[in-house]
KERO-351593 format. One line per field, with one value per atom (N, C-alpha, C): y, z, x; residue in three letters. Coordinates in pm, whole numbers. Example, Ala and Ser with C-alpha at 12.3 -4.5 7.8 and 13.67 -1.06 7.14 Angstrom:
KERO-351593
y	[-569 | -450 | -330 | -225 | -106 | 3]
z	[780 | 780 | 780 | 708 | 714 | 787]
x	[1319 | 1230 | 1320 | 1285 | 1367 | 1290]
residuo	[ala | ala | ala | ser | ser | ser]
//
This chain:
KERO-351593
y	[-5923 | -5897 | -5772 | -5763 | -5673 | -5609 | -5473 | -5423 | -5356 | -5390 | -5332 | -5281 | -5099 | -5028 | -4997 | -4990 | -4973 | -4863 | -4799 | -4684 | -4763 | -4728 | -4778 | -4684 | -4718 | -4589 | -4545 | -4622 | -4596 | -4519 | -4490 | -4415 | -4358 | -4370 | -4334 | -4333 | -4482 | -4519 | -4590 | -4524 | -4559 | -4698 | -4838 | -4888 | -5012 | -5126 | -5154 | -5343 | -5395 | -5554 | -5564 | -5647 | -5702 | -5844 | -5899 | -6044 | -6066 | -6163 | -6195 | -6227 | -6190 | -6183 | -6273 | -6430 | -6573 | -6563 | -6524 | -6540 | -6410 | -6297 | -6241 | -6268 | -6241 | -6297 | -6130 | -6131 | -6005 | -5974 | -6099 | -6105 | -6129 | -6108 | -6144 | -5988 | -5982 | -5884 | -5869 | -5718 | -5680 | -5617 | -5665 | -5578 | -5459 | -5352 | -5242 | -5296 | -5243 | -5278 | -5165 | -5051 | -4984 | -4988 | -5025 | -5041 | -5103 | -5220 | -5381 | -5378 | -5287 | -5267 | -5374 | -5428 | -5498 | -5396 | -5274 | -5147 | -5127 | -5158 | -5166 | -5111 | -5017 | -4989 | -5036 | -5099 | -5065 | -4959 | -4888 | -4759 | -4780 | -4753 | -4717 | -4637 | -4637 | -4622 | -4639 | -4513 | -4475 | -4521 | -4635 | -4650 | -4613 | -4568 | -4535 | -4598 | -4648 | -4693 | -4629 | -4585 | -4519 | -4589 | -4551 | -4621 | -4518 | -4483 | -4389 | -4459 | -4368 | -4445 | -4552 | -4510 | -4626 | -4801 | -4782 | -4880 | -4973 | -4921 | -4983 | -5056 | -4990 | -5007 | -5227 | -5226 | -5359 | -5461 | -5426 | -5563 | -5597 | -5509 | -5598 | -5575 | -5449 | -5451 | -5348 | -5341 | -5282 | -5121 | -5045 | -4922 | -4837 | -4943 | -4935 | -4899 | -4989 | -4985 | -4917 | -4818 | -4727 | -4629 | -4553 | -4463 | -4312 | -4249 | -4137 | -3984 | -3941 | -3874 | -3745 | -3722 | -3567 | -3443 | -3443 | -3312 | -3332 | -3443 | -3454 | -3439 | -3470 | -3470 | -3354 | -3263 | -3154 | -3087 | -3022 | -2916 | -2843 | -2712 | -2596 | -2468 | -2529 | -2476 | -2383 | -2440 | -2358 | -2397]
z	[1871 | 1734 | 1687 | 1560 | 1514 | 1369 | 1350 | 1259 | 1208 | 1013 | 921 | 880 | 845 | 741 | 611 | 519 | 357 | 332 | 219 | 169 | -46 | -76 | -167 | -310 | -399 | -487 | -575 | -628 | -663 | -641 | -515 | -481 | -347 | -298 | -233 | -37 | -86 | 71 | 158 | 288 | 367 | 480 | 518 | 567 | 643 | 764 | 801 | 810 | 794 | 844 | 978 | 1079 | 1244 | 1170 | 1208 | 1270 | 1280 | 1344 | 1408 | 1366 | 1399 | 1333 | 1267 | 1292 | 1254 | 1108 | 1082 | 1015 | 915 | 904 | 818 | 714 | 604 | 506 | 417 | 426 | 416 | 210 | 166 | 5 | -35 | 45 | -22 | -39 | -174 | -203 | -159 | -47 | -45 | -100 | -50 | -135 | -83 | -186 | -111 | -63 | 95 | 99 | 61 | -24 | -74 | -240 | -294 | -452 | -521 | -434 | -481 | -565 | -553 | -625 | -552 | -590 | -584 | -586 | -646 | -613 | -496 | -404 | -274 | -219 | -104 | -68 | 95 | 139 | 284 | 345 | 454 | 502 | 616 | 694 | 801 | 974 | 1023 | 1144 | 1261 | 1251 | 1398 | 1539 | 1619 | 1748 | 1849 | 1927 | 2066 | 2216 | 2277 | 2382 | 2547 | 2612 | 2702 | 2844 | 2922 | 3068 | 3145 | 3225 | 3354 | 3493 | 3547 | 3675 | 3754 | 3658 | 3686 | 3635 | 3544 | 3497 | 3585 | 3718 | 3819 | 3906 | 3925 | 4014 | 3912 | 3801 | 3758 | 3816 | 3876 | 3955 | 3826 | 3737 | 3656 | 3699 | 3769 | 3831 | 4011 | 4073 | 4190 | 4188 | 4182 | 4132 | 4239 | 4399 | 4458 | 4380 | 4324 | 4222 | 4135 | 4106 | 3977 | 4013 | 3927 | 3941 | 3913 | 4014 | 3981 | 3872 | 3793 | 3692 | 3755 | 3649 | 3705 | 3730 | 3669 | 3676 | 3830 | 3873 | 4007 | 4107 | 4077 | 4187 | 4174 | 4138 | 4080 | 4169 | 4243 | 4342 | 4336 | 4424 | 4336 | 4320 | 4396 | 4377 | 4462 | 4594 | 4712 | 4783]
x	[-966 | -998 | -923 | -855 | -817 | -864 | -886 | -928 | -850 | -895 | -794 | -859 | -828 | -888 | -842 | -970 | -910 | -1013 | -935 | -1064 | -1063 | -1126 | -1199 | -1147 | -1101 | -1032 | -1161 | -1238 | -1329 | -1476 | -1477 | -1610 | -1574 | -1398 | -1372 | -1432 | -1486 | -1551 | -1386 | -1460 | -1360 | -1426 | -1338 | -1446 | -1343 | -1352 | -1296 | -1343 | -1222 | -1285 | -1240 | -1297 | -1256 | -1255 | -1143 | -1120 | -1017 | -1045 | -868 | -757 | -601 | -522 | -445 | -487 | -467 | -543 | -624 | -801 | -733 | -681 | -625 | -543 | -574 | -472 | -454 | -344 | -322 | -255 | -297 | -312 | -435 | -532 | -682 | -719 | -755 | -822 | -978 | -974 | -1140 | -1233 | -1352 | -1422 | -1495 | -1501 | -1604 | -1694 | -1800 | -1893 | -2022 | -1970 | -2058 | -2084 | -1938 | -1952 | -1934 | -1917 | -1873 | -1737 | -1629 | -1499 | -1422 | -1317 | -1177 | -1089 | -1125 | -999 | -931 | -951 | -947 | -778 | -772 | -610 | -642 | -536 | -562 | -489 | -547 | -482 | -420 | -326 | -287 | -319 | -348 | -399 | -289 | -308 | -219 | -276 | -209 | -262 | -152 | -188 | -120 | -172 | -64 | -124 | -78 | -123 | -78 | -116 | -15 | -65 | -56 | -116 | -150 | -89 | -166 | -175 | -262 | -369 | -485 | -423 | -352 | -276 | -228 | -166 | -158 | -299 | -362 | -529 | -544 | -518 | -531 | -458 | -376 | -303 | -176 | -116 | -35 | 86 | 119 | 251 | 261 | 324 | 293 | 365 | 275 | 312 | 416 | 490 | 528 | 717 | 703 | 853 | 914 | 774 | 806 | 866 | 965 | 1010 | 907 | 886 | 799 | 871 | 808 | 857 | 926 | 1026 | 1126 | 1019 | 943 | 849 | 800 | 734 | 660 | 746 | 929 | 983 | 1048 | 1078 | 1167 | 1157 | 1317 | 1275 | 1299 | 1298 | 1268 | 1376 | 1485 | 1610 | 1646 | 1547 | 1626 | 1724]
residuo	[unk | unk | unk | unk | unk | unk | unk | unk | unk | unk | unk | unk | unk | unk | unk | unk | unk | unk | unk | unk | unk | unk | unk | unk | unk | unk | unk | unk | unk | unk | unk | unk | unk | unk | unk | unk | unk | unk | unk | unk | unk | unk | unk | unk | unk | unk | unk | unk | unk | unk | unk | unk | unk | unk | unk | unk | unk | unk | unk | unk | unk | unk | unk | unk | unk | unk | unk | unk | unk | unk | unk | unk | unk | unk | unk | unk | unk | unk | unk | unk | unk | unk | unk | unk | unk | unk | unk | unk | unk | unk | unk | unk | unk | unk | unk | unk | unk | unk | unk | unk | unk | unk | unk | unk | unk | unk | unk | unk | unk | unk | unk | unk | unk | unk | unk | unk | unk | unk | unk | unk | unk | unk | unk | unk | unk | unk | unk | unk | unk | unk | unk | unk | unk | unk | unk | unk | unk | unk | unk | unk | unk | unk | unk | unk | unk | unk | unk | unk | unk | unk | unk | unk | unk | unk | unk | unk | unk | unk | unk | unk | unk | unk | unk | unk | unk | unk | unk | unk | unk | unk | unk | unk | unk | unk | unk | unk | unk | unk | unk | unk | unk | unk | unk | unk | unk | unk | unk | unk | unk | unk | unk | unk | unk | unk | unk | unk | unk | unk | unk | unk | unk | unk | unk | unk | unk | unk | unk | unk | unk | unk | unk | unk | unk | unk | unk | unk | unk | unk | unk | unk | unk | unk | unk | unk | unk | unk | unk | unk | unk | unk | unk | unk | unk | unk]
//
């Protein structure tokens, strides 16, 4: 499921729909669910996705292959 947020120009509510991204129609106007407006903007939302090391522990790739980062291997210039 994915969620789109809009804030509301009119009473200035901020507020979000979930459903899925088939099921989106991204020309249907929404509505506030605090002031019943059609004013409606949708906003933007920054997502970031990060992988660690635990990233590996899931089984999606074998963390045997990876190249380990310059900082961890860096030596020290003796």
């Amino acid at each position: 499921m994915a969620r789109y947020g809009y804030k509301c120009l009119d009473c200035d509510n901020e507020f979000e729909i979930e459903c899925s991204i088939k099921q989106y129609d991204r020309h249907k106007k929404q509505m506030c669910n605090q002031c019943k407006s059609n004013n409606v903007d949708r906003t933007v939302e920054l997502t970031a996705v990060h992988f660690g090391r635990g990233f590996f522990k899931d089984g999606y790739e074998s963390a045997k292959n990876v190249k380990t980062s310059t900082s961890e291997t860096a030596d020290d210039g003796d």
